[in-house]
DRENPA-3360 file (N, C-alpha, C; in nm, 2 decimals, always signed):
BEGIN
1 = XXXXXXXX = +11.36/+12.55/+9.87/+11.45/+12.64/+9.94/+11.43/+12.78/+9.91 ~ +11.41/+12.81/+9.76/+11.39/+12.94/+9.71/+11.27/+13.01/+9.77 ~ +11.14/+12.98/+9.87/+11.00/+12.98/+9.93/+11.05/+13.05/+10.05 ~ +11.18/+12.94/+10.10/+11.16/+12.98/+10.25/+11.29/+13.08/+10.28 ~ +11.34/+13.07/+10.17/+11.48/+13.23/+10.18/+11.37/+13.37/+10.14 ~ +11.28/+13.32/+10.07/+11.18/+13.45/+10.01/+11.13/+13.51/+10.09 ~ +11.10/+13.42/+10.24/+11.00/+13.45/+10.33/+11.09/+13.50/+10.46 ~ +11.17/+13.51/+10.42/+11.35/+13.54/+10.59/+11.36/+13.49/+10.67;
9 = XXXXXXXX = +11.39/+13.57/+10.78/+11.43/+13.53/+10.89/+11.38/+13.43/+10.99 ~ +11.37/+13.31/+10.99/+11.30/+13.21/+11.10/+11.13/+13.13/+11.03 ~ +11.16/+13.18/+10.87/+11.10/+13.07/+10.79/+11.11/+12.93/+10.73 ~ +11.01/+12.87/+10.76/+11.05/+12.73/+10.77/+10.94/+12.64/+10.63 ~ +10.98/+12.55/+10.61/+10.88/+12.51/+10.52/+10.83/+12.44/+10.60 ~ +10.64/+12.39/+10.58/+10.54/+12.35/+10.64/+10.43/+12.29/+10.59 ~ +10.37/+12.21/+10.67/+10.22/+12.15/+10.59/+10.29/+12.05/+10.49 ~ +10.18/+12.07/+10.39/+10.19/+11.97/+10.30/+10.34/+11.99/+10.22;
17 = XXXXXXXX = +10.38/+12.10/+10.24/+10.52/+12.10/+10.12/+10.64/+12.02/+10.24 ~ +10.63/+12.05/+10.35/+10.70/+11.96/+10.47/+10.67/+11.80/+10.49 ~ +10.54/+11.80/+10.43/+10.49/+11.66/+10.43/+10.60/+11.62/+10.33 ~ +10.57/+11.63/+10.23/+10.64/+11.59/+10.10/+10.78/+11.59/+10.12 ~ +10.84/+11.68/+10.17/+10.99/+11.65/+10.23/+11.01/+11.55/+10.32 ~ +10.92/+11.50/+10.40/+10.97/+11.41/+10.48/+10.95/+11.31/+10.42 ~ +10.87/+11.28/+10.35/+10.77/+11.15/+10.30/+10.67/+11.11/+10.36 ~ +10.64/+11.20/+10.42/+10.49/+11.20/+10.47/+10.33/+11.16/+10.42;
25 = XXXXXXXX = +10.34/+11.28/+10.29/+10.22/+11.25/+10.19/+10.32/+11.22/+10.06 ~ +10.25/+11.20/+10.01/+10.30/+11.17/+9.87/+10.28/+11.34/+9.80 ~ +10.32/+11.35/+9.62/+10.29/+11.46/+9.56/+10.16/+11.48/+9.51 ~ +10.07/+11.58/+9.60/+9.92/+11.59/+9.53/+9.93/+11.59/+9.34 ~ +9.79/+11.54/+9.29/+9.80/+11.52/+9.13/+9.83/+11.71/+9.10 ~ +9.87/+11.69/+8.99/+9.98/+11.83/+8.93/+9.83/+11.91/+8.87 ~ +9.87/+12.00/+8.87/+9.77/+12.13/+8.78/+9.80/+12.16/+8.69 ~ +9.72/+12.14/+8.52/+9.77/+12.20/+8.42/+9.77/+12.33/+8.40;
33 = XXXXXXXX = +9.83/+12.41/+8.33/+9.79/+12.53/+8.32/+9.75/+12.55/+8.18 ~ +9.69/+12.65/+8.14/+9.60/+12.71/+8.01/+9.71/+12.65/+7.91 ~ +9.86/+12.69/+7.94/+9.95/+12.63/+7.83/+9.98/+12.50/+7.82 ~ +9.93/+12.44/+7.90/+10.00/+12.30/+7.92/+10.13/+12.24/+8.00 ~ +10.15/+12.35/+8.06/+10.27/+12.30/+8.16/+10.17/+12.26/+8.28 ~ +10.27/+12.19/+8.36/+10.17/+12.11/+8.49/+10.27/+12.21/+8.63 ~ +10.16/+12.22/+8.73/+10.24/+12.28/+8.83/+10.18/+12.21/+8.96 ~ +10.26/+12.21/+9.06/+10.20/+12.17/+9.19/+10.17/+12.25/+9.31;
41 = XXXXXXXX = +10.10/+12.37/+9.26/+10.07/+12.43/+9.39/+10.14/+12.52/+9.44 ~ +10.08/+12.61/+9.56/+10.19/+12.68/+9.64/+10.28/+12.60/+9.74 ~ +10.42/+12.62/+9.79/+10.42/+12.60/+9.84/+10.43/+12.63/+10.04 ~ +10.42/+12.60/+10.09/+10.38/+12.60/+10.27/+10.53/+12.65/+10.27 ~ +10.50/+12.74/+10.36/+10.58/+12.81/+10.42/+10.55/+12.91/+10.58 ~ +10.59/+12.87/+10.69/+10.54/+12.89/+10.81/+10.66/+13.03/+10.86 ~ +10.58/+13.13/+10.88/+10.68/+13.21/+10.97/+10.68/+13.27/+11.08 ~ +10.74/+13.35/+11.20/+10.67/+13.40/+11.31/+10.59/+13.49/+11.31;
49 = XXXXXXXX = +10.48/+13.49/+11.40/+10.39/+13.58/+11.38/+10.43/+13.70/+11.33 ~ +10.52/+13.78/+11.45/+10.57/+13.90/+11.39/+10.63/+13.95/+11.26 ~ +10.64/+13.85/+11.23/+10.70/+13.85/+11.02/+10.61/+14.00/+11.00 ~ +10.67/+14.06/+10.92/+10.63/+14.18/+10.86/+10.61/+14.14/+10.66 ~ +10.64/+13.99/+10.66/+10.62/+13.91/+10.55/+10.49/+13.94/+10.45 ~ +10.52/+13.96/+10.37/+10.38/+13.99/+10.28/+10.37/+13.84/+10.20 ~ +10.24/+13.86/+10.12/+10.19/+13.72/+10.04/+10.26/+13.76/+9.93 ~ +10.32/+13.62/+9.87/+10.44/+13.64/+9.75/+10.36/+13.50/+9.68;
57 = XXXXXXXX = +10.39/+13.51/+9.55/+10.29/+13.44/+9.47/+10.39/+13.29/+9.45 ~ +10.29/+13.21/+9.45/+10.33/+13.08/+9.46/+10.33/+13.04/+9.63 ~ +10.33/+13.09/+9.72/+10.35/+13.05/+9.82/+10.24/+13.09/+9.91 ~ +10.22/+12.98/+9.97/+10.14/+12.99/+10.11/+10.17/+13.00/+10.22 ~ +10.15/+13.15/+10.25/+10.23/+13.20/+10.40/+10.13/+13.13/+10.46 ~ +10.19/+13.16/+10.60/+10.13/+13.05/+10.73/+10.21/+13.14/+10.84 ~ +10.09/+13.24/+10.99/+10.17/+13.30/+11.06/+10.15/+13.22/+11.17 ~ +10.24/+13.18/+11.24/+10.26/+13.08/+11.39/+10.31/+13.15/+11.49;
65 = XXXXXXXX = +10.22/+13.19/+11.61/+10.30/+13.28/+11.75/+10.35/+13.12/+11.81 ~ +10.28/+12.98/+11.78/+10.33/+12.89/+11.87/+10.46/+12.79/+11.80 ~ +10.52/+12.84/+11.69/+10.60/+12.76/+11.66/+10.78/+12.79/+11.73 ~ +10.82/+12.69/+11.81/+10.96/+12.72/+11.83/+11.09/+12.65/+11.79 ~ +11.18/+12.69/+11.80/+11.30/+12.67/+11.74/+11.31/+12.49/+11.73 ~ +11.27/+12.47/+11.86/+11.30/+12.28/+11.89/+11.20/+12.22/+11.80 ~ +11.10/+12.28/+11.77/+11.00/+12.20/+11.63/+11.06/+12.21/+11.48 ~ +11.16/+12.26/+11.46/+11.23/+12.28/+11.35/+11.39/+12.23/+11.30;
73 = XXXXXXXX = +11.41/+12.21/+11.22/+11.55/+12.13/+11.18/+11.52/+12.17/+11.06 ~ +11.66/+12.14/+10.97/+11.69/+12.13/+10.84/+11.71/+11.96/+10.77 ~ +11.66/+12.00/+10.66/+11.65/+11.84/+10.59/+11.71/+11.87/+10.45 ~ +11.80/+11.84/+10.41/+11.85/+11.84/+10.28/+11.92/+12.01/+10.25 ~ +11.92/+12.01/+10.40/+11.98/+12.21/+10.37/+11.87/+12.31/+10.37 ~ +11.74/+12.27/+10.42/+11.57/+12.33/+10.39/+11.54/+12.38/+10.54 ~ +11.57/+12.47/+10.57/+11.45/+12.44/+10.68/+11.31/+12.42/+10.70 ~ +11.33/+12.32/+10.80/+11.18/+12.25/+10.80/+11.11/+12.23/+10.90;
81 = XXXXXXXX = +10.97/+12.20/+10.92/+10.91/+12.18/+11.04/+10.97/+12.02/+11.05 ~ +10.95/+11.99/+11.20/+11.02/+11.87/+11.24/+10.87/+11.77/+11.21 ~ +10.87/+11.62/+11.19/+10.77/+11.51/+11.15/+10.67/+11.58/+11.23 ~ +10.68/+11.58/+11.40/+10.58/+11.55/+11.46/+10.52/+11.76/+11.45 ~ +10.55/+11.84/+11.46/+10.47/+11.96/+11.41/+10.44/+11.97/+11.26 ~ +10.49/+11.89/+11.16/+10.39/+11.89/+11.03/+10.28/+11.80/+11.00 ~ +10.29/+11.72/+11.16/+10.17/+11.62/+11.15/+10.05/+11.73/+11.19 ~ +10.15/+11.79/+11.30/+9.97/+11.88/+11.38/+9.96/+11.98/+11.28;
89 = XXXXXXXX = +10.06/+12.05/+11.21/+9.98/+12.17/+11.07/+9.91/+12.09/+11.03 ~ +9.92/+11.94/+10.95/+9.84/+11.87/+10.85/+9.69/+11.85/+10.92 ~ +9.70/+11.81/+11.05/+9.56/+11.77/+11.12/+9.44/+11.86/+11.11 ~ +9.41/+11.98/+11.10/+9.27/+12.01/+11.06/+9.28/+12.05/+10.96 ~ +9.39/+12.01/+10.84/+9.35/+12.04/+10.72/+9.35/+11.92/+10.64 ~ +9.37/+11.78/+10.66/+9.33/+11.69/+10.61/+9.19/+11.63/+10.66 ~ +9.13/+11.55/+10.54/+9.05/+11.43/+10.60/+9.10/+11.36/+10.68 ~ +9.03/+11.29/+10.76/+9.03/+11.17/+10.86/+9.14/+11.05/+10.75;
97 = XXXXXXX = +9.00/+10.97/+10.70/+9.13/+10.91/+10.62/+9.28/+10.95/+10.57 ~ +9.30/+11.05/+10.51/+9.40/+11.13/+10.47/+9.51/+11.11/+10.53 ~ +9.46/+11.20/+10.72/+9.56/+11.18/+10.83/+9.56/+11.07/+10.86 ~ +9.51/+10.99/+10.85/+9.54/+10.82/+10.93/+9.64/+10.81/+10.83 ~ +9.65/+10.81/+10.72/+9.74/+10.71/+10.61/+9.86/+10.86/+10.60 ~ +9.87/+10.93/+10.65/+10.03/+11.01/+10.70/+10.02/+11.01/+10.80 ~ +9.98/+10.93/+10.93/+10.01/+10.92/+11.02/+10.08/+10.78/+11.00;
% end
């Protein structure tokens, strides 16, 4: 939630961090860091093109002129991309196998 309040107005969470909220993919393996804490990544975060949004660390902006209001809902109080628009973010960025098994 703290990703996509960071990012304002008509940001939504997306991709693989939307995967994971729905149950879509599972949680990719963690990343240690130099100290030994484990982290998982940036997370996906989708805004409208027009966002005047800068890159904020930990997070992977994502700018969409085609995303609209009816692809989006809230899930747990999050907003989120809806199932079927974080299948088509995930589609050219997964493998074949990948997307078959979150499809």
């Amino acid at each position: 939630m703290a990703a996509v309040l960071a990012c304002g107005e008509g940001a939504v969470l997306s991709h693989q961090s939307a995967a994971l909220l729905w149950g879509i993919r599972r949680r990719a393996r963690r990343l240690s860091t130099a100290d030994g804490r484990e982290e998982s990544g940036p997370v996906d975060v989708t805004v409208p093109r027009t966002s005047g949004m800068r890159r904020r660390e930990g997070i992977a902006l994502h700018r969409s002129s085609t995303l609209t209001a009816d692809q989006c809902t809230r899930r747990d109080g999050i907003p989120v991309t809806k199932p079927a628009r974080t299948l088509a973010d995930l589609r050219p960025v997964l493998s074949e196998p990948r997307f078959a098994a979150a499809l």
